[in-house]
N, C-alpha and C positions, 0 to 999 in steps of 0.2 A: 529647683526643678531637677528631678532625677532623668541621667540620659535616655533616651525614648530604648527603648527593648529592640534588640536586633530581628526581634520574633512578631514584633508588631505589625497587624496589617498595612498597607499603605495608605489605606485614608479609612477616616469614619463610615462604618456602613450605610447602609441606601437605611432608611427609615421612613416610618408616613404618620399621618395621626392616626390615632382611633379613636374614632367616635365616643364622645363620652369622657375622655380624660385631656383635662388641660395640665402641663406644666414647667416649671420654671428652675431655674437656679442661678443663685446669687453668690458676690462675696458680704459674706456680715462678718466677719474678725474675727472668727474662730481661727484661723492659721496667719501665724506672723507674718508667712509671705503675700496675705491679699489678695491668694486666689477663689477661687468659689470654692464656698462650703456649705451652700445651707440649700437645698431642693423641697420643692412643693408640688404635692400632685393632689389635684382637684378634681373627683369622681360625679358622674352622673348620681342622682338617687335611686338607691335599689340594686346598685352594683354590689356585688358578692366578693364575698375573701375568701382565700386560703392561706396557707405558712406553715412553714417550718423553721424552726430555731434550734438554735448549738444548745448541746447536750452538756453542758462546762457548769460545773456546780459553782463557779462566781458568772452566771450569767449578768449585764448589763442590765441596768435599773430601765433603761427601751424594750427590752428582750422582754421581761419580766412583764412589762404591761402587755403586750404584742399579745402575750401565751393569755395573760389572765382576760382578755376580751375576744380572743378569735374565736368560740364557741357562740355568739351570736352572727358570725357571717356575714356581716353587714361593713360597708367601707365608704366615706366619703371622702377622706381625707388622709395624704401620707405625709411625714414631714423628716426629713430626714439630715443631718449634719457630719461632716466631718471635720476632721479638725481634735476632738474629743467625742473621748468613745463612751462616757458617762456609765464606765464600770468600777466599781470597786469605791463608790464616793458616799455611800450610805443614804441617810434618810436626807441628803442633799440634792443626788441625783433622783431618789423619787419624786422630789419637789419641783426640780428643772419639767420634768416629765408631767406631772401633774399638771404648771403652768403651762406648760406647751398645748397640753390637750386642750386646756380649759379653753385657749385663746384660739385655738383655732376651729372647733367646735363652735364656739361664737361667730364667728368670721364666717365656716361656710353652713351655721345654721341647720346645727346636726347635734346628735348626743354623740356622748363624749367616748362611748363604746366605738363609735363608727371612724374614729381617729388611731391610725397607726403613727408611730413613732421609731425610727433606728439611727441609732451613732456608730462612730466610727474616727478613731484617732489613739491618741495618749490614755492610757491607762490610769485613774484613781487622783485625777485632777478634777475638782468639782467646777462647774461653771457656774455664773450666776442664776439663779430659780427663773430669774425672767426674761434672760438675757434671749433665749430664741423664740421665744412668747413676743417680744416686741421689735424682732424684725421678720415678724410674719406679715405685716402689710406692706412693706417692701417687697419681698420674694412673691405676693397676691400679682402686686402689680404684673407684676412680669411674667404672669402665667398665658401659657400659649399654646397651640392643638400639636403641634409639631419640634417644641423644642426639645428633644432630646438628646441634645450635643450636649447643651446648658445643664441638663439636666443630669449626663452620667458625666461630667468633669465636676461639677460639685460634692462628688461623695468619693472623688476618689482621695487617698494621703500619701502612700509612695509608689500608686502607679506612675505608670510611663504614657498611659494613653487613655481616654475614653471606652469603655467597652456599651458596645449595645447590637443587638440582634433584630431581624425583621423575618415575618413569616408573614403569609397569607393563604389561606386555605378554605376549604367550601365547608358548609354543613347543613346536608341535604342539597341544595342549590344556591346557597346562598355564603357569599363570600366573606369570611370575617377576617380582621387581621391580629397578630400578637406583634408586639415590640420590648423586648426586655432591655431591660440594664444592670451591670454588676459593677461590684468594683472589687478588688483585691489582688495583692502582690506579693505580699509574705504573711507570714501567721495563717498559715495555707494547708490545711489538713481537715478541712469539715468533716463534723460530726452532723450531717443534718442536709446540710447546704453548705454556700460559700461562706465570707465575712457579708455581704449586702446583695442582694439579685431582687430586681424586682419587673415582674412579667403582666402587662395589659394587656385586653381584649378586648371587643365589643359582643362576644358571644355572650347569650341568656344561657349559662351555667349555675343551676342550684349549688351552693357554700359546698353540703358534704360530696359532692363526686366531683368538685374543684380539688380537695382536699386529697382524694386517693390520686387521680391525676396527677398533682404535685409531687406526691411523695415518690409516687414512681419515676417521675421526669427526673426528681432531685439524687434517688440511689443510682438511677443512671446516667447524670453529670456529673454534680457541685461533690455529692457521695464518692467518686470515682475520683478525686485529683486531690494531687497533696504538689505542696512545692516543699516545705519544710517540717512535715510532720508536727505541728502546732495546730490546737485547733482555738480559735477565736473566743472571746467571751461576750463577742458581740453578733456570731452568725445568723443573720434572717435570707430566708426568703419568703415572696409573695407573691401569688400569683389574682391578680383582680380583674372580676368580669362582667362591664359596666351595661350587659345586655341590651345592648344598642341596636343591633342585627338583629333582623327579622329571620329565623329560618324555623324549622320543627324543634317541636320541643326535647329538651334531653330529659330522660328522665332514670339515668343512672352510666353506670362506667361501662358498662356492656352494649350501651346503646349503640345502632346500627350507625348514626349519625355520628359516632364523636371518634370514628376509628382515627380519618384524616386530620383532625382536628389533634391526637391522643398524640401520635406521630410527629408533627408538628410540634409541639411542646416541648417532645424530647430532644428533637433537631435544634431547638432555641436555647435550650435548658445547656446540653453539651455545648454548642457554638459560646455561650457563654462564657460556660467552663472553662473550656480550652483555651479563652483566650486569659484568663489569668493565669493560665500555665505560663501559656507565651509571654505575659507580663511576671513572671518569677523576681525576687528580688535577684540581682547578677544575675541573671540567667542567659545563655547562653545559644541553647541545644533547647528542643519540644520535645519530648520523650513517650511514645507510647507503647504500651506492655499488653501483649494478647497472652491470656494463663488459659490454657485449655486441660483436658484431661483430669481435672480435679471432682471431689468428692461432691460438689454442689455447686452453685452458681455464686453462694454466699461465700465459701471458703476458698475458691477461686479471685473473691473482689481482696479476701485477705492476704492469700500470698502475692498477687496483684503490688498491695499497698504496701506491702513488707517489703518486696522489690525497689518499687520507687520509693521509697523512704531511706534507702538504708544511703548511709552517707558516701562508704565504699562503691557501692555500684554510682551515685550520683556525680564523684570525683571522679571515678575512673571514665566517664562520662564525658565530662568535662576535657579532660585531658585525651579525649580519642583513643583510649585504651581498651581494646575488645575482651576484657579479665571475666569470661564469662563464669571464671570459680569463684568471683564476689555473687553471683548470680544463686549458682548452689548454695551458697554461705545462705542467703535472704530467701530463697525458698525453705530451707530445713529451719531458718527460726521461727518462721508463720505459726507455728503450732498446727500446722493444718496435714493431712494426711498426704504424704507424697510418695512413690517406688524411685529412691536412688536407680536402681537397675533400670528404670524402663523412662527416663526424664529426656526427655528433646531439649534441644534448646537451641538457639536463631539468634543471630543480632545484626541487623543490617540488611537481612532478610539472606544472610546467607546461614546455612544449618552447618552446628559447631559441634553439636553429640545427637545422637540418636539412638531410641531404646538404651540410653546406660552409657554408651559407646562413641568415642571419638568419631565423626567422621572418617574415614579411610579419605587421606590427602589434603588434609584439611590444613588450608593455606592461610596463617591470622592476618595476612598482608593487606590481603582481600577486604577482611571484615574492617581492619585499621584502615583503610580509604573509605569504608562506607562511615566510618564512626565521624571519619571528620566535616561532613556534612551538618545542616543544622535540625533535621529532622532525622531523629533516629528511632527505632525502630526493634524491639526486645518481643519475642515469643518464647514462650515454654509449656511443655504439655508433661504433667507432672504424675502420667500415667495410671491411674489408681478410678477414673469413673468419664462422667460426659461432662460437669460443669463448665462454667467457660466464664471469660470477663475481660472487660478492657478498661485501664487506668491510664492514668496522664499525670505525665513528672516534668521536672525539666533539671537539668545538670546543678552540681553546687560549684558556684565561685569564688574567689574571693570577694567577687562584687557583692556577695549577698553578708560576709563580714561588712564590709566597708559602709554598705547601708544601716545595718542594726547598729552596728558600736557607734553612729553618727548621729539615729535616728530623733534623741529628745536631745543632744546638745548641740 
């Protein structure tokens, strides 16, 4: 077990059930150390899906099923493993995947379309075809309205902590709730989403304006955070709405009813996020970056990303070093349109240049006691139009060597 993250909440959040989804998680063998790896979520019938999946041309034999059935909208069934990420294992891990569906389709008495699947572990080690196929009536047993402790510590492998979020909110008058769960700690750069996030409901949402909902919540969380500039070959997320709640009907993304509900999503989506920032492998420092002033909103999330990526600003980070010329460095390689002359820039929320220009009296003593804080704090307004955006990094350490070069020996 990796040290708990100095950035971790203090306890598990509030959660509740929602109507409509039972689930569980167990240990079945997947990780040498015996701790839970294998989760089971059992849906109402007629509950609806969304997702989004990493963009990684060796996407995961999971991944690959997820995409090739979420055009029918339909979900009763999630099953999800860590331990082994079932990528890169050929016509093995579609077999695993195949048994998996088949057996649990059976079990909760569904086609086999309405069954999602995600892994999560070692890379291009095949598991046995039936080996999670027959510890599905094990993980059955243990399904429950409320367990979602159980639930998000089985999908995690070098977190530090359980992540899961709770919302509750009205639509029309009537009160629905969401409970999401993620996992991830390094291999932390979504193209999509996180490595695993998955969000319930009991609101009556039609499949395709679940769908635009997501994707928006996802460019405005899991899209926004990088810990190590890798992005996953396993990244999913889901969002499932087991329409349990009675309120008015929605009948698109502009609906007067789903504004509080639209909101809420994205309050779940980022709380998620952010907490796998705080779960960073090593990490140290939470880091978040306001880019204003840019050419669009899109080219704003790039120098954004280029910022927190870049190893120089992440070190100097790390080490309380206010080098906000590493800062310039990773704006000008975004490729994105910036005026040297007219660039602001902040760290610790004290301003270090403005239009182009040093501050007059500008004291780095200042910014070095705010740096060595554990939430810090980066703006730049890179003068050139109105775009805007906000990202979330966290410092590089050696902890996050000492994890990777450890991680399969």
């Amino acid at each position: 077990m990796f040290k708990k993250s100095p950035l971790a909440p203090s306890r598990f959040p509030a959660t509740a059930p929602v109507p409509g989804v039972r689930v569980s998680g167990i240990a079945a063998g997947l990780k040498e150390s015996g701790r839970p790896d294998l989760f089971l979520a059992e849906l109402a019938k007629g509950s609806t899906i969304a997702g989004v999946f990493t963009k990684s041309k060796c996407s995961s034999a999971p991944v690959d099923w997820c995409r090739s059935i979420l055009k029918h909208g339909k979900i009763r069934g999630l099953i999800v493993n860590s331990g082994n990420a079932n990528a890169f294992t050929g016509n093995a891990g579609d077999k695993t995947v195949e048994h998996t569906v088949a057996a649990a389709a059976k079990r909760l008495g569904c086609r086999r379309n309405e069954i999602y699947v995600a892994s999560t572990g070692v890379i291009g080690v095949p598991v046995a075809e039936n080996y999670i196929a027959a510890k599905l009536p094990d993980v059955a047993r243990k399904l429950g309205k409320a367990k979602w402790a159980d639930a998000a510590a089985a999908i995690m492998t070098t977190d530090t902590f359980p992540k899961a979020a709770m919302r509750k909110v009205a639509i029309g008058k009537t009160q629905v709730t969401l409970v999401g769960i993620a996992k991830g700690s390094g291999m932390i750069a979504p193209d999509m989403a996180t490595m695993l996030s998955f969000i319930f409901t009991d609101a009556k949402i039609p499949a395709p304006v679940l769908q635009r909902l997501l994707k928006d919540a996802a460019d405005r969380s899991f899209n926004s955070i990088t810990v190590d500039s890798d992005t996953s070959t396993s990244d999913t997320m889901l969002l499932a709405a087991t329409g349990q709640a009675k309120h008015p009907r929605v009948t698109g993304v502009g609906d007067k009813h789903l504004k509080a509900f639209r909101d809420a999503l994205r309050e779940i989506a980022i709380d998620l996020a952010t907490q796998v920032v705080r779960d960073g492998e090593g990490a140290q420092k939470f880091v978040t970056i306001d880019i204003s002033g840019a050419e669009s909103a899109a080219a704003a999330r790039r120098i954004g990303l280029a910022v927190a990526n870049s190893p120089l600003v992440k070190t100097a980070i790390a080490g309380g070093d206010p080098n906000w010329g590493r800062i310039v460095m990773a704006v000008g390689k975004a490729g994105e349109k910036a005026d040297r002359d007219r660039m602001s820039i902040g760290m610790g929320g004290v301003p270090i240049t403005v239009e182009g220009q040093l501050v007059d009296g500008y004291d780095e003593s200042v910014t070095g006691k705010r740096m060595a804080g554990r939430d810090i704090s980066i703006s730049v307004d890179v003068g050139v139009g109105r775009g805007k955006a906000r990202v979330w990094t966290c410092d590089l350490t050696h902890g996050y060597i000492e994890i990777n070069a450890d991680y399969r020996t």
